[in-house]
LUMRO-518563 format. One record per residue (C-alpha): y, z, x. Coordinates in Angstrom, 1 decimal, decimal comma, always signed. Each point is the difference from the previous one (the first is absolute). Example, Ala and Ser with C-alpha at 12.3 -4.5 7.8 and 13.67 -1.06 7.14 Angstrom:
LUMRO-518563
yy | zz | xx
-4,5 | +7,8 | +12,3 .
+3,4 | -0,7 | +1,4 .
end
This chain:
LUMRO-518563
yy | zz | xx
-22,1 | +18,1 | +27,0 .
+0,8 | -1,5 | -3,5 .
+3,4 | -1,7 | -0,7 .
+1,9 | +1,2 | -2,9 .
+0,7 | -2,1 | -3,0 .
+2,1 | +1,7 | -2,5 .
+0,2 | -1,0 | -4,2 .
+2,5 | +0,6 | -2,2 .
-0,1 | -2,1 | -3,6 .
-1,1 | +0,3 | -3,8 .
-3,5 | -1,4 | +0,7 .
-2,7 | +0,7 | -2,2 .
-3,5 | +2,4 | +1,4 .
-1,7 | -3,3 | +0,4 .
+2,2 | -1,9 | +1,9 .
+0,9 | +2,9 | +2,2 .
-3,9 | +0,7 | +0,6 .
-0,3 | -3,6 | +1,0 .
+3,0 | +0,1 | +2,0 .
-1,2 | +3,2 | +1,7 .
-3,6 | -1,3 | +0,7 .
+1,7 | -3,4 | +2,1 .
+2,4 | +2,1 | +2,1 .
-1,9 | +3,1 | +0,8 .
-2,3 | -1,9 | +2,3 .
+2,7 | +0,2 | +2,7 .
+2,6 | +1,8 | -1,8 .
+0,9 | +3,9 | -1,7 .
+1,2 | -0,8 | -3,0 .
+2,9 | +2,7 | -1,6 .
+1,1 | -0,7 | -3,7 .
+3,0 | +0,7 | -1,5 .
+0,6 | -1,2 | -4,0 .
+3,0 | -1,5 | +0,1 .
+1,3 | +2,0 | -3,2 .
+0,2 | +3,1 | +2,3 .
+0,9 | -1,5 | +2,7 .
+3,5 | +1,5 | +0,5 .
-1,3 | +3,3 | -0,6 .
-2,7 | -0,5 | +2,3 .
+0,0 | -2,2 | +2,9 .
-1,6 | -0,8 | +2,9 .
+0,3 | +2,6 | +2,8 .
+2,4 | -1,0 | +3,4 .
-3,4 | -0,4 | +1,8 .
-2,1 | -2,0 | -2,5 .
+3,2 | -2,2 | -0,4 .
+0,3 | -0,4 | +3,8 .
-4,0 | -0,5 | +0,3 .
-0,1 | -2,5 | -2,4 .
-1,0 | -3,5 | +0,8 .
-0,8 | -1,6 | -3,3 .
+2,0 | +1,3 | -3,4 .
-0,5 | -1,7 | -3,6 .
+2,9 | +0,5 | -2,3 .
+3,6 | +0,5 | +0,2 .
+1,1 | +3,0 | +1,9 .
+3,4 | +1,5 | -0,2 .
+2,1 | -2,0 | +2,5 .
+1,3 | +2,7 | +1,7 .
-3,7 | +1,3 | +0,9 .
-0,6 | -3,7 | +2,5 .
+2,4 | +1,4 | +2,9 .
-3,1 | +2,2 | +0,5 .
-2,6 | -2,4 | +0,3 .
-0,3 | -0,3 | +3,0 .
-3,6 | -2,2 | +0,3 .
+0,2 | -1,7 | -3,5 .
-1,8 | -3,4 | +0,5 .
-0,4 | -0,7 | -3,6 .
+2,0 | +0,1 | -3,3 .
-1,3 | -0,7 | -3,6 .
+2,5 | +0,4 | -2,5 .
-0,9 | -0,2 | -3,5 .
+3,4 | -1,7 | -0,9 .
+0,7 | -3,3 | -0,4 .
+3,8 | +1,2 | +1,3 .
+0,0 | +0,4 | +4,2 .
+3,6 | +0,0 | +0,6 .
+0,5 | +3,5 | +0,5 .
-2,4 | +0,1 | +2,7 .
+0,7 | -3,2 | +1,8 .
+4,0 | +1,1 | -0,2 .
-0,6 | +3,1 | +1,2 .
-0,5 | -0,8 | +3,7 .
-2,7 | +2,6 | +0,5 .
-2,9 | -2,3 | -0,1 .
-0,8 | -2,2 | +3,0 .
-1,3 | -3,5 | -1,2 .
-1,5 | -0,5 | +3,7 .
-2,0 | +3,6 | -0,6 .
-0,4 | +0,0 | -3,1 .
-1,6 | -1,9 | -3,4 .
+1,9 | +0,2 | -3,4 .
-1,9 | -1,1 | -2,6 .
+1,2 | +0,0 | -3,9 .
-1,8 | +0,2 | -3,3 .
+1,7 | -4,0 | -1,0 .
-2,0 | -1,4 | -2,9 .
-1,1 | +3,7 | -1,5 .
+3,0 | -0,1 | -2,3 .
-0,1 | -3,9 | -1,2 .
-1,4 | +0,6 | -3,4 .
+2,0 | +3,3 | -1,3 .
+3,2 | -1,4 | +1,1 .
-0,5 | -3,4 | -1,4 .
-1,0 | +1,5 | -3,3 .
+2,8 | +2,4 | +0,0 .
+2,6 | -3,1 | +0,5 .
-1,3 | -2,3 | -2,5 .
+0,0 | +3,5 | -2,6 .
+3,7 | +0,5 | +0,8 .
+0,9 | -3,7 | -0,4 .
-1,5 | +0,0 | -3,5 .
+1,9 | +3,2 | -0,7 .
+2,8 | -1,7 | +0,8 .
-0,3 | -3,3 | -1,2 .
-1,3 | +1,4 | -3,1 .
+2,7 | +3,3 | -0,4 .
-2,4 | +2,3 | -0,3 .
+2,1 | +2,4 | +2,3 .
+3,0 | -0,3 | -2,7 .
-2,9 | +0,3 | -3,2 .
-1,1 | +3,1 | +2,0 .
+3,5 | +1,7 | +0,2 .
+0,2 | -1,0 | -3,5 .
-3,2 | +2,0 | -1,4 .
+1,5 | +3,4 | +1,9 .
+2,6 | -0,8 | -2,6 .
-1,6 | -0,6 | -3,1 .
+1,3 | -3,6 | +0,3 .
-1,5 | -2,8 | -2,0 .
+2,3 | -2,9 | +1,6 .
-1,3 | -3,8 | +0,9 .
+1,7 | -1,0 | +3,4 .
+0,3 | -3,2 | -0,1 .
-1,5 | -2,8 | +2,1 .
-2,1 | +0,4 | +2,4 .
-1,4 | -2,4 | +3,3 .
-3,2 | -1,1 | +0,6 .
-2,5 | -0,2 | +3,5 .
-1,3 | -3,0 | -1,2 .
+2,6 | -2,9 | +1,4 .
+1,8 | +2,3 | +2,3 .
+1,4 | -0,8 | +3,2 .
-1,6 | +2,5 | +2,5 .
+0,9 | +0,9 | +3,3 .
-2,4 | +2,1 | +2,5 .
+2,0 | +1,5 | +3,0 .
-2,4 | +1,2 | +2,7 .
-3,9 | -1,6 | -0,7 .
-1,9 | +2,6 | +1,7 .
-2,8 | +1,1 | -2,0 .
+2,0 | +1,7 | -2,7 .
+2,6 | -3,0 | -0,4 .
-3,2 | -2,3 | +0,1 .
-2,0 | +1,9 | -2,8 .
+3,5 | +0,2 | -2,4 .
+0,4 | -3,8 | +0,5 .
-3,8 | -0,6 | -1,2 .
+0,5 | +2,3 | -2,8 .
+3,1 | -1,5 | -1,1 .
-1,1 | -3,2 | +0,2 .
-3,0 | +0,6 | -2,2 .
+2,1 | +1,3 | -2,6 .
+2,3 | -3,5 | -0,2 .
+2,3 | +0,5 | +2,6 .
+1,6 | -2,5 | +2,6 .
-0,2 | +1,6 | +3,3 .
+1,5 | -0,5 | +3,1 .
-0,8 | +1,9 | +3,5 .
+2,5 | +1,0 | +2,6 .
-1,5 | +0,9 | +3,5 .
+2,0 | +2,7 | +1,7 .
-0,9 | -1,1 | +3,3 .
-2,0 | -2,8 | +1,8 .
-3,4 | +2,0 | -0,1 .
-0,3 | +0,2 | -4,1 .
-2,7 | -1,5 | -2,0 .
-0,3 | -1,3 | -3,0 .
-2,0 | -2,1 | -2,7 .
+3,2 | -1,3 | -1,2 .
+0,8 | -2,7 | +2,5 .
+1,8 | -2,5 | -2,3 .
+2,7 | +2,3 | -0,9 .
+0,3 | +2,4 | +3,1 .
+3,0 | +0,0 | +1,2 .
+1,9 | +2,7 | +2,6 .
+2,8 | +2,3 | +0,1 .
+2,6 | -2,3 | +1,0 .
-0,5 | -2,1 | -3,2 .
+0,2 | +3,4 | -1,9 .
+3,4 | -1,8 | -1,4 .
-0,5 | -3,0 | -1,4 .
-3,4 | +1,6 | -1,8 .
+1,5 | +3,1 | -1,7 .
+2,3 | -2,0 | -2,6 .
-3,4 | -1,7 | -1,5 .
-1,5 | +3,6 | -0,3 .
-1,0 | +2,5 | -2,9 .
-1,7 | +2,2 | +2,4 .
+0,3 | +1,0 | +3,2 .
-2,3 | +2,5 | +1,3 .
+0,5 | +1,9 | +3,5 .
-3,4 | +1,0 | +1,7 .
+0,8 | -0,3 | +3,4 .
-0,2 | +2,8 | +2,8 .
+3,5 | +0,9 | +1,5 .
+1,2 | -1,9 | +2,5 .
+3,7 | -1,4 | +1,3 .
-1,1 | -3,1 | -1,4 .
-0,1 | +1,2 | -3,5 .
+2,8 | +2,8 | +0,3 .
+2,3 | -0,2 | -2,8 .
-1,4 | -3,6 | -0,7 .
+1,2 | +1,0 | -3,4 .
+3,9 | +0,5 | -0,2 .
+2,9 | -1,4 | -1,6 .
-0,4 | -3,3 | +0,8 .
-3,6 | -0,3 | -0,3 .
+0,3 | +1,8 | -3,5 .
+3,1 | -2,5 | -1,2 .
-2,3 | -3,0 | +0,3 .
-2,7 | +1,3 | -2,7 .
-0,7 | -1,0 | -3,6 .
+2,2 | +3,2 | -1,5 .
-3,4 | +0,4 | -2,3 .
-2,0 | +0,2 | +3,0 .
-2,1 | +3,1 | +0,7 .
-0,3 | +1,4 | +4,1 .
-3,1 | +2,4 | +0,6 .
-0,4 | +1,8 | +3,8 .
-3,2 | +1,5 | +0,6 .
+0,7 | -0,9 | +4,3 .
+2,7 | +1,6 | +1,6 .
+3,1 | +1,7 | -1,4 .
+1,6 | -1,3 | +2,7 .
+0,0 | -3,5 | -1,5 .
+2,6 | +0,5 | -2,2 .
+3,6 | +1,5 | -0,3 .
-0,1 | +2,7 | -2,5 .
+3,9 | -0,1 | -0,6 .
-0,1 | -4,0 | -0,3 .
-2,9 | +0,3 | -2,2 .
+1,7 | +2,7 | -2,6 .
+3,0 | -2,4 | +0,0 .
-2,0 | -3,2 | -1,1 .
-1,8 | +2,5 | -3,0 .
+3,0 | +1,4 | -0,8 .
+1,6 | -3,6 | -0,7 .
-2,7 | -1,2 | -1,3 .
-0,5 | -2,7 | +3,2 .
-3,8 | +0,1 | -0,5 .
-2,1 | +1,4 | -2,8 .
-2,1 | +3,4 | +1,7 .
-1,3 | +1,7 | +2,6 .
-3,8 | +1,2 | +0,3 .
+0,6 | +2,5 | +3,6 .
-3,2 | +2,2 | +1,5 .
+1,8 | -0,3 | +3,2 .
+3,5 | +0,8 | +0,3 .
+2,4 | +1,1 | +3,0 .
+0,6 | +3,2 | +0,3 .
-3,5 | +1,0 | -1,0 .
-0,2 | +2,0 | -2,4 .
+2,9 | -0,7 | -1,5 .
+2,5 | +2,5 | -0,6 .
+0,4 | +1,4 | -3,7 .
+3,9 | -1,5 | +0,4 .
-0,8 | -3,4 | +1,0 .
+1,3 | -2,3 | -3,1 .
-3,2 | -2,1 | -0,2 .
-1,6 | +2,7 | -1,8 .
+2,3 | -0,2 | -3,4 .
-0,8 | -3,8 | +0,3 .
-1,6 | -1,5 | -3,3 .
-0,8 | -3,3 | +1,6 .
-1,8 | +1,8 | +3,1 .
-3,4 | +1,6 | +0,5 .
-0,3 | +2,5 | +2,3 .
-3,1 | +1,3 | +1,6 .
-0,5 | +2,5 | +2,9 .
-2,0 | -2,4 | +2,3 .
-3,2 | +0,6 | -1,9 .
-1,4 | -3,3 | -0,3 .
-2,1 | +0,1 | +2,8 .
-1,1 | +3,7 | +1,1 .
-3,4 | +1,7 | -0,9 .
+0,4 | -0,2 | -3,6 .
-3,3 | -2,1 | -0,2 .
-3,4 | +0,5 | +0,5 .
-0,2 | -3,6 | +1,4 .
+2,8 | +0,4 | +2,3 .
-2,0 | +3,3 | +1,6 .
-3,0 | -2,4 | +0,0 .
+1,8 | -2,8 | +2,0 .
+1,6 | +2,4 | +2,1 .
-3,9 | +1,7 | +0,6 .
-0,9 | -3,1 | +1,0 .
+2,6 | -0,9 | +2,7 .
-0,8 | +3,2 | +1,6 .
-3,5 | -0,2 | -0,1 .
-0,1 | -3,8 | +1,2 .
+2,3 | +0,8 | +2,9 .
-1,5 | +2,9 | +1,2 .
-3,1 | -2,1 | +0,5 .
+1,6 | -2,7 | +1,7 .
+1,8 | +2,4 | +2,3 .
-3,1 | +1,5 | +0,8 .
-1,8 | -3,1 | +0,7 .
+2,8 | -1,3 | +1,9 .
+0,8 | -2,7 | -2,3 .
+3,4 | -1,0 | -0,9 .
+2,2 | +1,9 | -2,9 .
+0,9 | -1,3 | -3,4 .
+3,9 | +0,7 | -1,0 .
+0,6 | +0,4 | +3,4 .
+3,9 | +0,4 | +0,6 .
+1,7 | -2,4 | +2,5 .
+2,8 | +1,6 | +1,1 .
+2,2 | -2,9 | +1,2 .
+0,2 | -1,6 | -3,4 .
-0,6 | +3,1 | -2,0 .
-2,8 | -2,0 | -2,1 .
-3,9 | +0,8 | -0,3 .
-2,3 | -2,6 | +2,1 .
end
């Protein structure tokens, strides 16, 4: 009797074909498109049969998977899951899509930066109202002072970028098992303080952890350039919303670029939102909002489920006692 592999994710008919063809050798394959996946989901027994699912299933749906061997998420993002306690690292494999969303959020980050450096947010609120007003000064990339928080794949591909546009870039590892191609200026979180005064940007893309918890706060905030700009595309987590209005507010450093924020989303009330000198996004920098991030995504899937087959070790496999990809 076939094992049941269940798959729930925006993948196109190609790479769901592909996908299929791999598995159904010793598995039944069930798919669910993840846009109606609420409205539809797996039944108590398919969930409870299941040994292999790819995608992210509602949270609440693993206290019924009983025989899960195998996870595949197709987010970057795998702290709900490992947080939630209902999967067994000694049972079970968590592997994430890490690497699929490199390019879009890069490109996103160095968008906003110009917007900001360049006012085009403020130009924009001006053409709604029939405005014809020059700002003022504005900073340059070229020269800056640059500092990468997190050098994963998408704080390592914003680094290259900026650097090829002029910048001065420094690295800072969240933890002992980051890489990077900066190794003349990477530094890590303890000398977060004596780098941030030299800095025109500083640019969160780490995953949430205690070590980067409110790593942005008063004090942290109090020791940057006041013209300096802070983008978070990691973890909302990372920094403390009500110490991050007040520095704005007082005009202690120069904007805010925010796709991540905590709470997410952000309530209507919150005070960030009337902000001129911030730029507020609803965590859409990464997400499948490109056709290349659906392609890299394909591919993990496909790749995996060949080496899981095979017996062959996983990519982006999850290890659970330093919450980091192997």
């Amino acid at each position: 009797m076939k094992k049941l592999c269940l798959v729930c994710s925006y993948l196109g008919e190609n790479a769901l074909s592909t996908l299929n063809t791999i598995m159904s050798k010793d598995y039944d394959v069930v798919i669910r498109y993840e846009e109606n996946y609420k409205e539809n989901p797996f039944t108590d027994e398919e969930l409870r049969e299941a040994s292999v699912i790819f995608g992210n299933p509602s949270i609440h749906t693993l206290t019924k998977c009983e025989n899960l061997k195998w996870l595949q998420l197709a987010s970057a993002e795998y702290d709900d899951f490992t947080q939630s306690g209902l999967i067994n690292p000694l049972t079970t494999i968590l592997t994430n899509s890490q690497g699929a969303y490199s390019h879009a959020i890069s490109e996103y980050m160095i968008a906003a930066v110009f917007s900001m450096t360049k006012k085009l947010h403020l130009y924009r609120d001006n053409q709604f109202n029939g405005l014809w007003d020059d700002l003022g000064k504005v900073k340059t990339i070229s020269g800056s002072n640059v500092l990468v928080i997190g050098i994963k794949d998408i704080g390592n591909y914003f680094a290259k970028k900026m650097t090829a546009l002029g910048a001065n870039v420094s690295v800072m590892k969240s933890n002992e098992l980051g890489n990077s191609d900066y190794n003349k200026s990477s530094y890590f979180l303890d000398e977060i303080t004596r780098l941030l005064p030299e800095m025109d940007i500083v640019a969160l893309c780490s995953s949430n952890s205690q070590l980067t918890q409110n790593i942005i706060n008063s004090y942290t905030l109090s020791l940057m350039k006041k013209d300096s700009i802070l983008i978070n595309v990691g973890s909302g987590n990372a920094v403390n919303s009500e110490n991050l209005y007040d520095a704005l507010v007082n005009k202690k450093i120069g904007g805010a670029i925010l796709d991540v924020t905590n709470p997410e989303p952000l309530p209507s009330y919150n005070p960030l939102w009337k902000l001129k000198n911030v730029m507020i996004t609803p965590h859409i920098a990464g997400g499948f909002h490109s056709k290349e991030t659906i392609s890299n995504i394909e591919n993990i899937f496909i790749e995996n489920a060949k080496r899981y087959t095979n017996g062959i070790e996983l990519i982006n496999r999850v290890n659970f006692d330093t919450k980091n990809k192997k």
